[in-house]
C-alpha positions as CSV (number, residue, x, y, z in Angstrom):
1,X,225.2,-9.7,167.3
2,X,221.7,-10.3,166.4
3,X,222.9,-10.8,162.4
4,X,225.6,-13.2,163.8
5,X,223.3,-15.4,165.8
6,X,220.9,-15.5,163.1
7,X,223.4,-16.8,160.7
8,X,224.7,-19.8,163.2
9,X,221.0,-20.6,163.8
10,X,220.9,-21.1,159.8
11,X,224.1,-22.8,159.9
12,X,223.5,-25.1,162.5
13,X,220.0,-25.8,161.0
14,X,221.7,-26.5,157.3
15,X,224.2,-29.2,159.1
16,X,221.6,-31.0,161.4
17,X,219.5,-31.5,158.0
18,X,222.7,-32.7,156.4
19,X,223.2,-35.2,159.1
20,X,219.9,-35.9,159.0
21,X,220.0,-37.0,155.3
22,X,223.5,-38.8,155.4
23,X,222.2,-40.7,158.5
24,X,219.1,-41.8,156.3
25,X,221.1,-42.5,153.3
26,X,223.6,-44.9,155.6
27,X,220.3,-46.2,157.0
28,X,219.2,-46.9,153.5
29,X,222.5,-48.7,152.0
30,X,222.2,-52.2,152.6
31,X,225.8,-53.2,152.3
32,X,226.9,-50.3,154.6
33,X,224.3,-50.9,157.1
34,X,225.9,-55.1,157.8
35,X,229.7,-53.1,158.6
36,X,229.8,-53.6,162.3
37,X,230.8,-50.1,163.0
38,X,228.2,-48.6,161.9
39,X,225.8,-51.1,163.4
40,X,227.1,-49.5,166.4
41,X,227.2,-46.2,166.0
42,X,223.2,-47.2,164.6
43,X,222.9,-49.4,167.6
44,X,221.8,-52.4,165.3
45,X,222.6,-55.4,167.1
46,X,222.2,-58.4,164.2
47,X,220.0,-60.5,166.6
48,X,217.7,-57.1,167.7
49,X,217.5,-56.6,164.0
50,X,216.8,-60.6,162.9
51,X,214.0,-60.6,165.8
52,X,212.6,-57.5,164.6
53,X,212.8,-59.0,160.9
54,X,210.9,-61.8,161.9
55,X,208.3,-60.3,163.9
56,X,207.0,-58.6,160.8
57,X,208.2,-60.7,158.0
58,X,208.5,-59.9,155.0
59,X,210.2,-61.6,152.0
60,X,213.3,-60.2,150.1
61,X,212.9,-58.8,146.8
62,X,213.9,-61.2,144.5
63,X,216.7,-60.6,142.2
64,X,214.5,-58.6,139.5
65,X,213.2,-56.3,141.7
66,X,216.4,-55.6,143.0
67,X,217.1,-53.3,139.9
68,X,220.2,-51.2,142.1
69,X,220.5,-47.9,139.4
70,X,223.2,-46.8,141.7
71,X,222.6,-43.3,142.7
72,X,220.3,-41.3,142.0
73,X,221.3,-38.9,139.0
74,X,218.8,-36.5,140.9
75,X,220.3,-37.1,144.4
76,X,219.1,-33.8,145.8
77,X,215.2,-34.3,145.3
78,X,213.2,-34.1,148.1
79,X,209.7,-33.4,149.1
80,X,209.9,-30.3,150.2
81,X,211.1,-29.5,146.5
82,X,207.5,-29.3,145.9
83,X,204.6,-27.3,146.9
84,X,201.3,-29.5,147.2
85,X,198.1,-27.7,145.9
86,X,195.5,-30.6,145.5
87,X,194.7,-34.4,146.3
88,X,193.6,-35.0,143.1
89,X,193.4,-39.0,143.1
90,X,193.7,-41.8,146.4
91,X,194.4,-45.9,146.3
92,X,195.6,-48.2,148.6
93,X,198.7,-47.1,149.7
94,X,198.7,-43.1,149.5
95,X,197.4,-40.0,147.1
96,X,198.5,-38.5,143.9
97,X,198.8,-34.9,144.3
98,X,198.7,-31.7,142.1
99,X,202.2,-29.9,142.7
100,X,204.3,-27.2,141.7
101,X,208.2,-27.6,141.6
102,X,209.4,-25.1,144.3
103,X,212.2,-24.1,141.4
104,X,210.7,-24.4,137.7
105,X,206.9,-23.9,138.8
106,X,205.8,-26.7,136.4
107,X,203.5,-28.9,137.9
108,X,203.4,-32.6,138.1
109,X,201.2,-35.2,139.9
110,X,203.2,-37.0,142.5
111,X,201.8,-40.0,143.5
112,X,203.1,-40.8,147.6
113,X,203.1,-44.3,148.7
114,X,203.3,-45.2,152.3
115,X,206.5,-47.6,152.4
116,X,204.0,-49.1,155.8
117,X,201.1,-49.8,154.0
118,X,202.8,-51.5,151.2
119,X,204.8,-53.7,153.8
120,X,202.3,-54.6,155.7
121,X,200.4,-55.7,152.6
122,X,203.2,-57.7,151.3
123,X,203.3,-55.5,147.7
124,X,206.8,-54.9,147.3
125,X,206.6,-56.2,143.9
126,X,203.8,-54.5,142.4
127,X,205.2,-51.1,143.4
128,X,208.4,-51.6,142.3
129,X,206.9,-53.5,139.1
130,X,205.1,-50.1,138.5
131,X,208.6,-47.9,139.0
132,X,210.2,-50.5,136.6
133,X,207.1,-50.2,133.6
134,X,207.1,-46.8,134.2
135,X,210.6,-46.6,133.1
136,X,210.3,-48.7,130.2
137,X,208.0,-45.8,128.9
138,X,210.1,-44.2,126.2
139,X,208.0,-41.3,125.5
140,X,204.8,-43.4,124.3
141,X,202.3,-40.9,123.6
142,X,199.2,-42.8,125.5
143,X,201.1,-43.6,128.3
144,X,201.8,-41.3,131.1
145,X,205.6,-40.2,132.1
146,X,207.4,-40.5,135.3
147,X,209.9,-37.7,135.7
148,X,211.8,-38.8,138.2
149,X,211.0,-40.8,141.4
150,X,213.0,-40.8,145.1
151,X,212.1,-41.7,148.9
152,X,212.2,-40.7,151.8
153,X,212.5,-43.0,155.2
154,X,208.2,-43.6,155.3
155,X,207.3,-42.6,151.9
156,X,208.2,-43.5,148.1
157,X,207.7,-40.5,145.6
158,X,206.4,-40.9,141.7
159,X,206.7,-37.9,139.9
160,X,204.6,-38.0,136.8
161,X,203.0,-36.1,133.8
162,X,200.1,-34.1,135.4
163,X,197.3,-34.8,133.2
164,X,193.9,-32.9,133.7
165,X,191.4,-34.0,131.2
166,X,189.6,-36.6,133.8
167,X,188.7,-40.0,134.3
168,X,187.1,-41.9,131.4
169,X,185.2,-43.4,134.0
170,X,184.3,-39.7,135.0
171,X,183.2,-38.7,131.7
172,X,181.4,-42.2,131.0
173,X,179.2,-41.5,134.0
174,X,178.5,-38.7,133.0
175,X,177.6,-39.0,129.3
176,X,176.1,-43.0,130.3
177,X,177.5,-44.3,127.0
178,X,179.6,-42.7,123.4
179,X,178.9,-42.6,120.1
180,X,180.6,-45.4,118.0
181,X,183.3,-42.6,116.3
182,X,184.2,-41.5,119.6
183,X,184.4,-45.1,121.5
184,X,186.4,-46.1,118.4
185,X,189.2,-43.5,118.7
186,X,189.3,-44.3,122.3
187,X,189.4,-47.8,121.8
188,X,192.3,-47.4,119.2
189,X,194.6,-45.1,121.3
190,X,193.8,-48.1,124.6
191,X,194.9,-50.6,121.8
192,X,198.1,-48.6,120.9
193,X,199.3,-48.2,124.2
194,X,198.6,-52.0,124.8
195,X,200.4,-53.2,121.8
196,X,203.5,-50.9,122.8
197,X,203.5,-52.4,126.2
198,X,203.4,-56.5,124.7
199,X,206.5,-55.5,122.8
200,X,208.4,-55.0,126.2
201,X,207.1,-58.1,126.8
202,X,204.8,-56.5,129.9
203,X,200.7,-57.6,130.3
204,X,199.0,-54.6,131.8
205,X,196.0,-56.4,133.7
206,X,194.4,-53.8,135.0
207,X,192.5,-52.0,132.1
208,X,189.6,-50.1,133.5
209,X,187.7,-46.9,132.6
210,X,189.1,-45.2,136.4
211,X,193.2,-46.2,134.9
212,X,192.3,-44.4,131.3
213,X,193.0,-40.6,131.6
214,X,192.2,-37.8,128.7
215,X,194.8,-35.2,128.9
216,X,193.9,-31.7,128.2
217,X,193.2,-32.3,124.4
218,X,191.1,-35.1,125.0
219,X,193.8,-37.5,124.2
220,X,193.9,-40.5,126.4
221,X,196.6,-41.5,128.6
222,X,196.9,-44.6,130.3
223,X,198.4,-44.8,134.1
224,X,198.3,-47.2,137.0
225,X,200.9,-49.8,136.2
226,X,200.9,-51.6,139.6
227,X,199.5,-55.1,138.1
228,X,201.7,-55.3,135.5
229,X,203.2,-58.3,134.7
230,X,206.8,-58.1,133.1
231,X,209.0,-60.5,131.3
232,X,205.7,-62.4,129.0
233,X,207.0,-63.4,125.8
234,X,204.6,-63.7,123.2
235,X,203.6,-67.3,124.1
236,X,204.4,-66.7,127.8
237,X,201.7,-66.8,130.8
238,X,201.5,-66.1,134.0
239,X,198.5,-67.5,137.0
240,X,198.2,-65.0,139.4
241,X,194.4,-64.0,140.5
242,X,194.3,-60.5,140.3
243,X,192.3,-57.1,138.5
244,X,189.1,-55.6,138.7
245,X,185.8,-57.8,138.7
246,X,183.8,-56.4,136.6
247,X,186.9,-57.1,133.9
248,X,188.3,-60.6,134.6
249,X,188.5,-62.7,131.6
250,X,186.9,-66.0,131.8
251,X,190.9,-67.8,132.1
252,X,191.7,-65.7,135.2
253,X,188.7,-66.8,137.0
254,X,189.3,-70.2,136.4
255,X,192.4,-69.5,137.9
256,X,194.0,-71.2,134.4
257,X,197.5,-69.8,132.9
258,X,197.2,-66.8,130.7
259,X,198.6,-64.6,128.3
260,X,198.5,-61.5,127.3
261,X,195.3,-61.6,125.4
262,X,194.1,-61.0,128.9
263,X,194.4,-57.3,128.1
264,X,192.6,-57.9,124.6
265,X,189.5,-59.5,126.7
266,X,189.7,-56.3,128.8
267,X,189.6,-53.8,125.8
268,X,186.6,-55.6,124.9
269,X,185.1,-55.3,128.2
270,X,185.9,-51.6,128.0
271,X,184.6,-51.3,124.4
272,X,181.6,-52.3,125.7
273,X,180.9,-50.4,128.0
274,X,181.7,-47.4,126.3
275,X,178.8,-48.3,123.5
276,X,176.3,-49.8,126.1
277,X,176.9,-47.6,129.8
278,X,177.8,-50.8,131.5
279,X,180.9,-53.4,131.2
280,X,179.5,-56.9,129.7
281,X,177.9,-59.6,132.1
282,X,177.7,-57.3,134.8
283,X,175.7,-58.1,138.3
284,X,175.5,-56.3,141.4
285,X,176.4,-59.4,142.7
286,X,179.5,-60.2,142.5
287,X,178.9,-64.1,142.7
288,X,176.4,-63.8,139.7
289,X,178.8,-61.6,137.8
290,X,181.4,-64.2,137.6
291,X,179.3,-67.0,136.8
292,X,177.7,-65.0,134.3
293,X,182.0,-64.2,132.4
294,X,182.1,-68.0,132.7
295,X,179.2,-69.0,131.4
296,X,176.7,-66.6,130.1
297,X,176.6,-65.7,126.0
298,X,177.6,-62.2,124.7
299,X,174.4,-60.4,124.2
300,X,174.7,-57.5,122.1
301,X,171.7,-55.2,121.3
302,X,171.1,-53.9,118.0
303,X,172.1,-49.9,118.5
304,X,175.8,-50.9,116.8
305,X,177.3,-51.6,113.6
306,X,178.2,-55.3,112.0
307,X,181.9,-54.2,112.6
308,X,181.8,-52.9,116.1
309,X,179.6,-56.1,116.8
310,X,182.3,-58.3,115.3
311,X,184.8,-56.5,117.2
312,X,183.3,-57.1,120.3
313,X,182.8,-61.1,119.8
314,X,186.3,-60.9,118.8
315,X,187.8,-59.6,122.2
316,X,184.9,-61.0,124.7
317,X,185.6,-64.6,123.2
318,X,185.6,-66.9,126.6
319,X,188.4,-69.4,125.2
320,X,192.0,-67.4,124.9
321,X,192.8,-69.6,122.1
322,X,190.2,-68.2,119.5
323,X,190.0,-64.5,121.0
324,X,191.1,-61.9,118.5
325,X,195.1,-61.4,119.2
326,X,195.8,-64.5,119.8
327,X,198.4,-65.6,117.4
328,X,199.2,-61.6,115.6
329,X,198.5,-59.5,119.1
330,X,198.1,-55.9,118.5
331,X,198.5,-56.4,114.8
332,X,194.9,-58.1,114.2
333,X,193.4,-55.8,116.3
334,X,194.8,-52.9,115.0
335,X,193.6,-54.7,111.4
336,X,189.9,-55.4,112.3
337,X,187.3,-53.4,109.8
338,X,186.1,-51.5,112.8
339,X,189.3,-49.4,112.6
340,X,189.4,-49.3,109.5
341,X,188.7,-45.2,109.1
342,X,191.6,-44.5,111.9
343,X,195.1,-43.8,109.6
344,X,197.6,-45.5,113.0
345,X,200.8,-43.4,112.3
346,X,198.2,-40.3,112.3
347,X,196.6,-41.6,115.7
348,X,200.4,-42.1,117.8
349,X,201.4,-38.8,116.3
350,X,198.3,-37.0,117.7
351,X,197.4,-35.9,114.3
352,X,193.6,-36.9,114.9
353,X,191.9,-34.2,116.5
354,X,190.0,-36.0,119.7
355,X,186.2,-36.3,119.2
356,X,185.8,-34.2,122.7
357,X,187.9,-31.6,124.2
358,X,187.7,-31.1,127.9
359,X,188.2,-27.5,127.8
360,X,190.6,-26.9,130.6
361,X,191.7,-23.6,131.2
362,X,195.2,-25.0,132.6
363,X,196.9,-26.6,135.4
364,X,194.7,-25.3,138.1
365,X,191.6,-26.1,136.2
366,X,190.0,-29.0,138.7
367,X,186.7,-29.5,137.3
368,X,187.1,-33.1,136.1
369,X,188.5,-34.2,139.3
370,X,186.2,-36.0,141.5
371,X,185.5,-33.2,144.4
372,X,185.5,-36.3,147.1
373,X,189.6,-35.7,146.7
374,X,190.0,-31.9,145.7
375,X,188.0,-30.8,148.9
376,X,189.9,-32.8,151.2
377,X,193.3,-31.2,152.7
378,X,196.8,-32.1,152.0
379,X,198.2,-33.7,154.4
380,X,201.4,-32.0,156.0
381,X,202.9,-35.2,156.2
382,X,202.9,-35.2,152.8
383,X,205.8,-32.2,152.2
384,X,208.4,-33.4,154.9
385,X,210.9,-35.6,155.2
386,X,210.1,-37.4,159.1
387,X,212.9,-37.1,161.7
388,X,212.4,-40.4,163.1
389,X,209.1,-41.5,161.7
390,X,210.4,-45.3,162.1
391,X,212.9,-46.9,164.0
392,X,216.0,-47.2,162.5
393,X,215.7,-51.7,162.2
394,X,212.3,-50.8,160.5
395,X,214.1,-47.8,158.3
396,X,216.4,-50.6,156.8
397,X,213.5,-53.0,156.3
398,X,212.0,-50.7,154.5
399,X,214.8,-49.5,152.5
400,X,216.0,-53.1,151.6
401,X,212.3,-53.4,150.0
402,X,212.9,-51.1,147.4
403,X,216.6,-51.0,146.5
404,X,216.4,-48.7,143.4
405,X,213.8,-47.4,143.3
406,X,214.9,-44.1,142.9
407,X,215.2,-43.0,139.9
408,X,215.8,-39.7,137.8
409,X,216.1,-40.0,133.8
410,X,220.0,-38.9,132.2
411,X,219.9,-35.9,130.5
412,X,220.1,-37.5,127.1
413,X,216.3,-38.2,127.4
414,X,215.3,-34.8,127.2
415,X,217.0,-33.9,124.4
C-alpha cells in the first residue's frame, strides 16, 4: 500500500509540473493568449489586461527584436537542469553563475536575468540584442559561446562557455600595467574579435578591461554584448549615448552620429591603459574626465616604442574621420607596424602561446574570481521555476518582451 501511495504521490507530482509548464507555455504564446477561451479559462479580461498594460507601460518590441525561432529545439531545458555551485559575476539585472549540467556534468556559466528588472528599466532591446549577437557567434575563437538559452515566467537564462582565466581588469589591477609583447597580443586578439563583429555589421560599444576575459590558457575572450549595436554598415551610424566613461570617444559625448570606429577609439583607450595602469584622460571627476576626451591632447610618456606610440595616436584620434580604421576598419589596424611580429592566421588559430598562463587547476579553480561574488550564496531562487511568481497579465507582458528568445543551436553546429 505504502509502495502504491508513493507512486501516485510521484505521479500526481509529475502531472501538476506538467500543467504547470503547459499553463506557462499558453501564458507565454502571444497569439494563443488573445483566443477568448482561453482568456477565460486565464481569466484575462482585454480591458483588466489593457489597464494593467498601461499602468506599467512598456513599448512593444519592434519587429527586429521579434526574432520568433519557433520552438525551442531544446524545449525541455529548465533550471533545475542545473546545479549552481558559484556566483561568479553580478550586473544590473541578475548574476552569472558557475554550474554543472545535472546530466553531462560539464559546467557552464549561466547568466540569469530578472525579466522585472529589465522591464522596469525599459531594456528589452539590449537583452534581446545580446541573445541575437550572441547567436551570430559562429565559433569565433575570442568571443565567448552561448549554448543554448530558455526562460522561465520571472527569469531569462544564458548558457555560455564557462571561462576561468579572470578579468583583465582583474589581472591589470593587479600587475598595474604589461609589458608591450604582452599588451600587444592582447590588443591583437581584442582587434580580431572586433573586426569579426563589423563584418556582421554589429558595433560592440562597450570595450572595457571588466568585458575582456582570459580563458584558462590565457587566451582572451570577449563577453558582454548588451550594447551592441546591430545592422551598421560600413558607413552606417548610429546616436545613442551610451558605454563606460572612462571609454567614450570624443563623438559619443558630443552626442554626434557615429560609427563603428567607436570601438577602434576604445581599443586605444584599452591599449593604453594596459601600457600606462590607467585609461587616457582619466579624472576622478567625472566632469573633468569628459572635458578632458574632448578637449585635452594625448600625452604619452616616453616608456614605449615609436610604433606603439603611433598606434596609440592612431586609435585616440578625437575626429572619427582621421582615426585609424576609418576608411579600411579592422584591415589597417590589423596592418599597423606595431603588429607587425604577430603572424594573424597563427593568432585566431590559437597557435601563439599566450604571454601569461593563469594556471587553473580546472573548473572549480576560483582564484581569479573576485571573492565579493564567490563568498556570497546562491540564491534558491535561482534553480526553480516560480509557481506563480507574477500574475498571469504581467506573465504575458513579460513573455511578449522577449518573443524568441529561447534558443538552443541544431545539431549540425556541433558537428
Amino acid at each position: 500500500m505504502k509502495d502504491k501511495t508513493t507512486a501516485l504521490t510521484s505521479f500526481m507530482k509529475q502531472r501538476r509540473m506538467g500543467l504547470n509548464d503547459f499553463i506557462q507555455r499558453l501564458a507565454t504564446n502571444s497569439y494563443a493568449c488573445k483566443h477568448p477561451e482561453v482568456q477565460s479559462i486565464l481569466n484575462l479580461s482585454p480591458p483588466q489586461d489593457a489597464e494593467l498594460m498601461n499602468a506599467n507601460p512598456s513599448p512593444p518590441p519592434s519587429p527586429s527584436q521579434q526574432i520568433n525561432l519557433g520552438p525551442s529545439s531544446n524545449p525541455s531545458a529548465k533550471p533545475s537542469d542545473f546545479h549552481f555551485l558559484k556566483v561568479i559575476g553580478k550586473g544590473s539585472f541578475g548574476k552569472v553563475l558557475l554550474a554543472r549540467h545535472r546530466a553531462d556534468d560539464q559546467f557552464y556559466a549561466v547568466k540569469v536575468l530578472q525579466k522585472k528588472a529589465i522591464l522596469k528599466k525599459k531594456e528589452e532591446k539590449h537583452i534581446m540584442s545580446e541573445r541575437n549577437v550572441l547567436l551570430k557567434n559562429v565559433k569565433h575563437p575570442f568571443l565567448v559561446g552561448l549554448h543554448y538559452s530558455f526562460q522561465t515566467a520571472d527569469k531569462l537564462y544564458f548558457i555560455l562557455d564557462y571561462i576561468n582565466g579572470g578579468e583583465l581588469f582583474y589581472h591589470l589591477q593587479r600587475e598595474r600595467c604589461f609589458l608591450e609583447p604582452r599588451a600587444r597580443f592582447y590588443a591583437a586578439e581584442i582587434a580580431s574579435a572586433l573586426g569579426y563583429l563589423h563584418s556582421l555589421n554589429i558595433v560592440y560599444r562597450d570595450l572595457k578591461p571588466e568585458n575582456i576575459l582570459l580563458d584558462s590558457q590565457g587566451h582572451i575572450i570577449l563577453t558582454d554584448f548588451g550594447l551592441c549595436k546591430e545592422n551598421i554598415e560600413p558607413n552606417g551610424t548610429t546616436s545613442t549615448f551610451c558605454g563606460t566613461p572612462e571609454y567614450l570617444a570624443p563623438e559619443v559625448l558630443h552626442k554626434q552620429p557615429y560609427d563603428r570606429t567607436v570601438d577602434w577609439w576604445c581599443l586605444g583607450a584599452v591599449l593604453y591603459e594596459m601600457l600606462y595602469g590607467l585609461p587616457p584622460f582619466y579624472s576622478r571627476n567625472t566632469a573633468e574626465m569628459y572635458d578632458n576626451i574632448l578637449n585635452k591632447p594625448l600625452q604619452l610618456k616616453p616608456n614605449i616604442s615609436n610604433a606603439a606610440r603611433h598606434l596609440l595616436e592612431g586609435l585616440l584620434q578625437k575626429d572619427r574621420t582621421k582615426r585609424l580604421g576609418c576608411t579600411e576598419d579592422f584591415i589597417e589596424i590589423k596592418n599597423h607596424i606595431f603588429f607587425s611580429p604577430i603572424n594573424w592566421d597563427d593568432l585566431n588559430s590559437k597557435k601563439i602561446t599566450p604571454p601569461f598562463n593563469p594556471n587553473v587547476t580546472g573548473p572549480n579553480d576560483l582564484r581569479h574570481f573576485d571573492p565579493e561574488f564567490t563568498d556570497e550564496p546562491v540564491p534558491s531562487s535561482i534553480g526553480c521555476s516560480p509557481d506563480s511568481a507574477l500574475a498571469t497579465a504581467s506573465i504575458k507582458e513579460a513573455a511578449e518582451a522577449f518573443v524568441g528568445f529561447s534558443y538552443a543551436p541544431s545539431m549540425d553546429s556541433y558537428l
